[in-house]
VEXTORLO-135103 format. One record per residue: x, z, y of N, C-alpha, C in turn. Coordinates in steps of 0.05 Angstrom, whole numbers, plus 5000, padded with zeros to 4 digits. Example, Ala and Ser with C-alpha at 12.3 -4.5 7.8 and 13.67 -1.06 7.14 Angstrom:
BEGIN
526451564886524651564910526451564934
525751424955527351434979525851575001
END
This chain:
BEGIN
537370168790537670448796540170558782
540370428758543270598744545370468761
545070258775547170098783548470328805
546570358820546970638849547970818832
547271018817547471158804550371168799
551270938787554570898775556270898798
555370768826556270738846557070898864
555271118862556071418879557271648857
556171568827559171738809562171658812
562171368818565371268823566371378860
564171448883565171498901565871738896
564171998885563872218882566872258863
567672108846571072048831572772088859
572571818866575571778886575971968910
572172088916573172308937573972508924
573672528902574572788894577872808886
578672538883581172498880583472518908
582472398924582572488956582372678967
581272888950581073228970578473238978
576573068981574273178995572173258977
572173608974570773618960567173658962
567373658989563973669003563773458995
564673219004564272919002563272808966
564172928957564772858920562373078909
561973288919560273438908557973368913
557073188941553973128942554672818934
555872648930555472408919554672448884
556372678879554772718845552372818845
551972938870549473058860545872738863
547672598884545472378894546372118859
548172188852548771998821547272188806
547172488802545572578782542772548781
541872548814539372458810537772248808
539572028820538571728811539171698779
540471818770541171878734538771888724
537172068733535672298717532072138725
532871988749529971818765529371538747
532271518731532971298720531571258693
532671498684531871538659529071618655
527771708675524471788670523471488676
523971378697522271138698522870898677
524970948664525770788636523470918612
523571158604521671238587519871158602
518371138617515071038627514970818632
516870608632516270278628515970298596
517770448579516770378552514670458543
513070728548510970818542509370628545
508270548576506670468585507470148593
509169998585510069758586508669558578
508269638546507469488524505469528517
503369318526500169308515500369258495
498469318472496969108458494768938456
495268648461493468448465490268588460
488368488467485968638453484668338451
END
């Protein structure tokens, strides 16, 4: 998921370097939210990841 994430911040770069700024403004917004989907389901594999044997 961070991998997408990095992938539509680098498109959301070059369109923006190119002029398109519709184009660059929703690719950050689809990188901020695979960012942010990333990072919650990262804290909840660690929470809830790690049993302890019983």
């Amino acid at each position: 998921m961070l991998y997408w994430a990095a992938v539509f911040f680098i498109i959301a770069l070059v369109a923006a370097v190119l002029g398109f700024g519709g184009m660059a403004a929703s690719a950050a917004g689809i990188a901020k939210i695979l960012f942010f989907v990333f990072l919650i389901l990262g804290a909840l594999s660690l929470i809830f990841g790690r049993r302890v044997p019983a």
